[in-house]
C-alpha positions as a Markdown table, in Angstrom:
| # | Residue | x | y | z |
|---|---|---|---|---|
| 1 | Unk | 78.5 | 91.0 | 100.9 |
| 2 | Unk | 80.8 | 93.9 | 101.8 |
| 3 | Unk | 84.3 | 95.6 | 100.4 |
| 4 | Unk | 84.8 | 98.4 | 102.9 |
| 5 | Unk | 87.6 | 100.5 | 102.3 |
| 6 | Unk | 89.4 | 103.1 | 103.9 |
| 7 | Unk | 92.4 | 105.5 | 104.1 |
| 8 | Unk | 92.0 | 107.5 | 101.1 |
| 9 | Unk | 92.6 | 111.2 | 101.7 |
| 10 | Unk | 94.8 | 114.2 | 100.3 |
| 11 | Unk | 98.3 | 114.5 | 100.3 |
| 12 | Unk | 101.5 | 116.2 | 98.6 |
| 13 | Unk | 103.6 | 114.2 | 95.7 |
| 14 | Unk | 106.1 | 112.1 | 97.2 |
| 15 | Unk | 104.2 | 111.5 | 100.3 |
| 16 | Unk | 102.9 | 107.9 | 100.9 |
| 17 | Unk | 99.4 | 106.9 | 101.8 |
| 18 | Unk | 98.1 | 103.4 | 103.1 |
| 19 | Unk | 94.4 | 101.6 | 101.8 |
| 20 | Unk | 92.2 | 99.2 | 103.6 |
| 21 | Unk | 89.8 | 96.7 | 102.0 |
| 22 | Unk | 87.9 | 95.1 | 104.6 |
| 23 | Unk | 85.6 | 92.2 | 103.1 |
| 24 | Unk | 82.5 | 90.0 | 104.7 |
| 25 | Unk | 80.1 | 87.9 | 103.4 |
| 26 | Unk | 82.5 | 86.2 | 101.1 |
| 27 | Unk | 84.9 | 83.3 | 101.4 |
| 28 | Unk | 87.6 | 85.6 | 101.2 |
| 29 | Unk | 90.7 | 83.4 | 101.1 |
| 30 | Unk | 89.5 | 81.7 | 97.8 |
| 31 | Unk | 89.0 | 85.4 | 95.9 |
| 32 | Unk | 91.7 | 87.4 | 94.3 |
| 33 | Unk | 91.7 | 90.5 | 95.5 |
| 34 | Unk | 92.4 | 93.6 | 93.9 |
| 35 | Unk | 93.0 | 97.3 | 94.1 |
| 36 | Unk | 91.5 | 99.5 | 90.5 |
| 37 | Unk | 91.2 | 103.4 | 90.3 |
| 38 | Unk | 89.7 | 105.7 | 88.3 |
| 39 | Unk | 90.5 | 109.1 | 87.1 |
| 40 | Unk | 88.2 | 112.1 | 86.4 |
| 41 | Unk | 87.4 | 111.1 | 82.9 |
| 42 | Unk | 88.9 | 107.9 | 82.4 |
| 43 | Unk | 88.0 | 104.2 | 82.9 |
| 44 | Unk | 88.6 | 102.1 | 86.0 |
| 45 | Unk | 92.2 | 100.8 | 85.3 |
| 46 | Unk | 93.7 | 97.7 | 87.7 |
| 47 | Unk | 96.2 | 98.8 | 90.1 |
| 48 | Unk | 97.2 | 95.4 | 91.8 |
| 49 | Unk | 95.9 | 92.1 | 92.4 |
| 50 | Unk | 96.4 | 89.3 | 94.5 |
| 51 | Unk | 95.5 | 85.8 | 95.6 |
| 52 | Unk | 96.4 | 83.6 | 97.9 |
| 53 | Unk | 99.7 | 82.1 | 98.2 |
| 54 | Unk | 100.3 | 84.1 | 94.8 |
| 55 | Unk | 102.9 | 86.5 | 93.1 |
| 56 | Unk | 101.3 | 90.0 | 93.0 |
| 57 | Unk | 100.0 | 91.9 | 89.8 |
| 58 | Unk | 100.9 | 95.6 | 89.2 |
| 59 | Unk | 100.3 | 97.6 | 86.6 |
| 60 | Unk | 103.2 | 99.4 | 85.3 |
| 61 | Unk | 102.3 | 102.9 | 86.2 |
| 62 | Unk | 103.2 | 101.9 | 89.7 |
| 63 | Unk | 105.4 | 99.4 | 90.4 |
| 64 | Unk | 108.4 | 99.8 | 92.5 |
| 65 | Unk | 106.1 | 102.0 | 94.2 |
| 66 | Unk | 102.8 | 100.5 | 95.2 |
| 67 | Unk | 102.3 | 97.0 | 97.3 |
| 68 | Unk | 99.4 | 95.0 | 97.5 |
| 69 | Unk | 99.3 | 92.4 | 100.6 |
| 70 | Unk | 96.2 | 90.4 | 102.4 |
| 71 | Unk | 95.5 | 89.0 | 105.9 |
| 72 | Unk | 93.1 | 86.2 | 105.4 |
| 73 | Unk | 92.5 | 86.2 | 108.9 |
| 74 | Unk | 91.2 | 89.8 | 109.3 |
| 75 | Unk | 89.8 | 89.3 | 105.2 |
| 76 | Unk | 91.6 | 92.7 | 104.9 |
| 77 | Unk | 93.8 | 93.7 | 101.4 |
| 78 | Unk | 96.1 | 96.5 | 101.7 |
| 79 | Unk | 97.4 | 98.9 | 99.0 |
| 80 | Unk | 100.8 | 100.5 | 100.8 |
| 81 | Unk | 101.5 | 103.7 | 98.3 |
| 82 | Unk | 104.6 | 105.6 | 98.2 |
| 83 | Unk | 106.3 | 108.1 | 95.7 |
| 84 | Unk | 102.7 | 109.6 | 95.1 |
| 85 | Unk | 102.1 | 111.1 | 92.3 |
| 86 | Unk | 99.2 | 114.1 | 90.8 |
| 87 | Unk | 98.8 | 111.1 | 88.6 |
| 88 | Unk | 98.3 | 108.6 | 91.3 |
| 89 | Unk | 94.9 | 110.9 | 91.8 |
| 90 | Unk | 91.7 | 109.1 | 91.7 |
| 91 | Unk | 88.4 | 106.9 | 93.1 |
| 92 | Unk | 90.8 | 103.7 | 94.5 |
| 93 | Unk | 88.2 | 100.6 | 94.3 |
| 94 | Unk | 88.3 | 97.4 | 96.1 |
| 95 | Unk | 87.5 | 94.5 | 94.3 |
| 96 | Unk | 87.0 | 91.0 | 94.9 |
| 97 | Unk | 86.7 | 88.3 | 92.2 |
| 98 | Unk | 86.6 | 84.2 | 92.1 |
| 99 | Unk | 86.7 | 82.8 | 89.3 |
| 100 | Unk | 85.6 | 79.5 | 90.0 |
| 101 | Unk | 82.4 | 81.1 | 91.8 |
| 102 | Unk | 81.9 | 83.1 | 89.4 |
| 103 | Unk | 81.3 | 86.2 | 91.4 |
| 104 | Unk | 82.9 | 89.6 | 91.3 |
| 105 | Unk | 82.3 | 92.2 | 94.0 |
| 106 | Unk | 83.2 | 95.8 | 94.5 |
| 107 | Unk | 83.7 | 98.2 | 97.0 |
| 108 | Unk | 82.2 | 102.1 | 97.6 |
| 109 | Unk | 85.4 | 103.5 | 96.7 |
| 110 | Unk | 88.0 | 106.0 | 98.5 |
| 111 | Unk | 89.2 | 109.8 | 97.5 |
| 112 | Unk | 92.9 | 109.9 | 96.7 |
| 113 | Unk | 94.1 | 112.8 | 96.2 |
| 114 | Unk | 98.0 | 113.8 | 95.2 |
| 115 | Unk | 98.2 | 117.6 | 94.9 |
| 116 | Unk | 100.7 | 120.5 | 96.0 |
């Protein structure tokens, strides 16, 4: 099992910046996929989830300006991010999770970075 992801990078507030989470090995339309991040210092917090045919979940922090979507047929989730923030800063995580497999997977992690 794999979560790949990709797009991370440095950029000034206000900017937008686009994650991939590539995933193999794993039945991916049946997990619900999600995007968590974590701060220098603080605990992995959930960003946004997804499943299938569902309504998206956002934490507060970011809603109105983060959007989680999926492609089962490339078993790719996205994390479109605009309005960055310094606070937006952190290790963005992929994660992948079904409950009724009982199986929870994560991915390497990307850089964001939101900084003048």
């Amino acid at each position: 099992v794999q979560l790949v992801e990709s797009g991370g990078g440095l950029v000034q507030p206000g900017e937008s910046l686009r994650l991939s989470c590539v995933a193999s090995g794993i039945p991916f339309n049946v997990y619900v996929m999600g995007w968590y991040r974590q701060a220098p210092g603080k605990q992995r917090e959930l960003v946004a989830d997804l499943m299938t045919g569902g309504t998206p979940n956002y934490a507060d922090a970011v809603k109105g300006r983060f959007t989680i979507s999926r492609d089962n047929a490339k078993n790719t989730v996205y994390l479109q991010m605009s309005s960055l923030r310094p606070d937006d800063t952190g290790v963005y995580f992929c994660n992948g999770e079904s409950g009724r497999l009982g199986t929870s997977y994560w991915g390497q992690g990307t850089q964001v970075t939101v900084s003048s």
